[in-house]
ZAMARGU-4260 file (C-alpha; in steps of 0.2 Angstrom, whole numbers, plus 5000, padded with zeros to 4 digits):
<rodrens>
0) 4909/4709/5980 | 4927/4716/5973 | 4926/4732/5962 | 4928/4722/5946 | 4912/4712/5949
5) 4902/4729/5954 | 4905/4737/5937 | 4902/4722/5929 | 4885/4722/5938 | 4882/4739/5935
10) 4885/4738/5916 | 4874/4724/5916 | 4861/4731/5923 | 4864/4749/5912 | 4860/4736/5897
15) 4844/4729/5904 | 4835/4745/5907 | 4840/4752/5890 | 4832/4737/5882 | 4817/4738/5893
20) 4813/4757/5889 | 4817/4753/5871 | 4802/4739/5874 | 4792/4750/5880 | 4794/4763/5870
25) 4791/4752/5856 | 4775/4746/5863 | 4769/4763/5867 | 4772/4769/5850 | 4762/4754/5841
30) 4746/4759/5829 | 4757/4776/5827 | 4766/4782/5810 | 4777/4795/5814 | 4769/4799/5831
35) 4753/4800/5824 | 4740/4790/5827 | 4733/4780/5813 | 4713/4781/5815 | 4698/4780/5804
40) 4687/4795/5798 | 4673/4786/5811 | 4685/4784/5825 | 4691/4804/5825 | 4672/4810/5824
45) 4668/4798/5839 | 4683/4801/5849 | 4686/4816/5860 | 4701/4810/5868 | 4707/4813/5853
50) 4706/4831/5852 | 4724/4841/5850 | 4731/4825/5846 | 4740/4823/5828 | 4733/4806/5818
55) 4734/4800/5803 | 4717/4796/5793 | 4713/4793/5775 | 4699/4790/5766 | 4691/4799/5745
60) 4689/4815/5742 | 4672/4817/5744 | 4663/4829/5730 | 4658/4846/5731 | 4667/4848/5749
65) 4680/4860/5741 | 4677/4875/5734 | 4696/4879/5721 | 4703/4896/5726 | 4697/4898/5743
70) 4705/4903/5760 | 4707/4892/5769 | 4704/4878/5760 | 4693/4863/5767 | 4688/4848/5760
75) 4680/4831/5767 | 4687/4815/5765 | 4673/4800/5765 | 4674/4785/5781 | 4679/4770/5769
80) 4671/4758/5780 | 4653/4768/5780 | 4652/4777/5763 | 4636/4784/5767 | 4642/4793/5786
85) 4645/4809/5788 | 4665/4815/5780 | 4678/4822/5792 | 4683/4840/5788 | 4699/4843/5782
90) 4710/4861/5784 | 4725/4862/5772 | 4735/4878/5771 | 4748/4876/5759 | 4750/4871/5740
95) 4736/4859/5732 | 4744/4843/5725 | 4739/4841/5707 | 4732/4824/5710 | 4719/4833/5721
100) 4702/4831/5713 | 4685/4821/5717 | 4686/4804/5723 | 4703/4804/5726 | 4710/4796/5740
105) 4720/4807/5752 | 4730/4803/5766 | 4732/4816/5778 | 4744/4818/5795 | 4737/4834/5808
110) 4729/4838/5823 | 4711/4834/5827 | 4704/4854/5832 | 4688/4853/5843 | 4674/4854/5830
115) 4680/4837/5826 | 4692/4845/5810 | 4706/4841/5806 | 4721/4854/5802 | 4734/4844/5791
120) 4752/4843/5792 | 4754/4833/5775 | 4742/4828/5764 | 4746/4815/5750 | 4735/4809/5736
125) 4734/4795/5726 | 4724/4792/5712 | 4726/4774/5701 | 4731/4775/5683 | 4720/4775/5670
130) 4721/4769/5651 | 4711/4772/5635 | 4714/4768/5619 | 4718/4783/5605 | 4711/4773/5592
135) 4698/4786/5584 | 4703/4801/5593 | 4709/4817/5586 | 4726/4823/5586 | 4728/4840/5593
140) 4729/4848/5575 | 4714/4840/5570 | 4703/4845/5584 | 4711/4864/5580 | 4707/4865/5562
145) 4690/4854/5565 | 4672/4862/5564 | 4665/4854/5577 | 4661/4866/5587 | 4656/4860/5606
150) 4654/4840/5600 | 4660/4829/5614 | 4676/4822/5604 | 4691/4812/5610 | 4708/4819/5608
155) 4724/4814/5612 | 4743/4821/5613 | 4755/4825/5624 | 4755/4833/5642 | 4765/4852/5637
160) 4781/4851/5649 | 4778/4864/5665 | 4759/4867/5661 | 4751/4857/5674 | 4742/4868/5688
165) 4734/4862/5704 | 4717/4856/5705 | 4703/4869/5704 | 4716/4881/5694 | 4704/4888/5678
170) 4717/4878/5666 | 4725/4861/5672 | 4735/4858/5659 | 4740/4860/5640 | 4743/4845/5627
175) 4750/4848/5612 | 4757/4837/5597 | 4773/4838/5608 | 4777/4840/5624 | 4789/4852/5620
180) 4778/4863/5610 | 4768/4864/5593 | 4751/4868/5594 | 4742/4864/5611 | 4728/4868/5617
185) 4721/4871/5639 | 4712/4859/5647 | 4698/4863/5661 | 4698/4847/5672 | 4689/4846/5689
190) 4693/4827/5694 | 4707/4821/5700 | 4723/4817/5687 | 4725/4798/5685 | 4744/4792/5693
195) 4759/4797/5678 | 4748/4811/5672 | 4765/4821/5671 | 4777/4831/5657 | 4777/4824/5641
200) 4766/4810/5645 | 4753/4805/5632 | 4736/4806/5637 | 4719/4802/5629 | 4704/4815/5634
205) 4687/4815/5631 | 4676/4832/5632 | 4674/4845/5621 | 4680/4862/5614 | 4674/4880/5619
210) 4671/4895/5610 | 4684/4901/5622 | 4698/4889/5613 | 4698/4878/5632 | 4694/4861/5631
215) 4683/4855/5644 | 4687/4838/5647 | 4676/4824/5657 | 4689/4814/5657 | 4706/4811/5657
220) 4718/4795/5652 | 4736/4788/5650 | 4736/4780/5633 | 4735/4761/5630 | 4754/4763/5627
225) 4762/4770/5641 | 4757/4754/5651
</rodrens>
């Protein structure tokens, strides 16, 4: 074999075992997002093999798993193929999202501690919109000059531009007759913010008005016409 024929031989060769790493690679990789693991809440609490390596799980928020304020903070996130199995504990470090509430549906990327925990890397929530109609509710005016002391009452105005908090902050948020200021008055809200709940958006809330001038709302809307 002349010296031509060799390199060609050798090049050739250089290109199949690139391919076949890349194959394997590839294969060794599938069920993976971002070198995680993608498991369910069920498989990380039955698995110990999988204990020190990072996964990505999701499931809802599951209520009164999280206490707002503390350190650190933990929450549990429900199996979605068993509602009624035991949550998976979840360890988040940083900055709550302020679509974080009850129910919401979080997807988390960390590393799976011995107790069966979880210690997130990321966490991203997603809550679906929701729509409701203003018809018959009070403007934010109206609900300051009105005399109905705690009443449950629907109001609706516009989400006041940088006033949304994270959840489990005393105030979430402030709506006014403008998003860029008027009267407003705070909102206490414990759930989770329905998806475009964001500056100047107008929203449509149920709940009522305490002696402390904070509406404490039950629950929170986009109106009908920001579809």
């Amino acid at each position: 074999m002349n010296k031509r024929a060799r390199q060609r031989l050798i090049g050739v060769t250089v290109i199949v075992l690139i391919v076949v790493g890349a194959l394997i690679f590839g294969t060794s990789m599938s069920g993976t997002a971002g070198g995680a693991y993608k498991k369910t809440v069920g498989e990380i609490r039955t698995d110990s093999s999988l204990v020190g390596k990072q996964v990505q799980v999701q499931g809802p928020v599951l209520k009164g798993t999280w206490t707002p304020g503390a350190s650190p903070f933990t929450f549990s996130i429900g199996d979605e193929a068993d509602p009624n199995a035991e949550g998976l504990v979840i360890a988040w470090d940083r900055p709550i999202p302020s679509a974080f509430g009850d129910g919401t549906m979080a997807i988390v990327t960390g590393i799976v501690n011995t107790d069966g925990s979880v210690t997130a890397k990321t966490l991203i929530t997603q809550c679906p919109s929701k729509y409701a109609s203003a018809t018959d509710a009070l403007s934010i005016d109206a609900l300051l000059k009105s005399t109905l002391g705690s009443a449950t009452v629907k109001i609706t105005g516009y989400v006041v531009n940088g006033s949304i908090m994270p959840a489990g902050s005393a105030e979430r948020f402030s709506v006014g007759t403008l998003a860029s200021g008027g009267e407003s008055v705070a909102i206490a809200f414990d759930g989770a913010l329905p998806q475009g709940v964001e500056d100047a958006a107008k929203v449509v809330i149920t709940g009522s008005l305490e002696d402390n001038g904070v509406f404490y709302a039950t629950e929170v809307a986009l109106d009908d016409s920001q579809k």
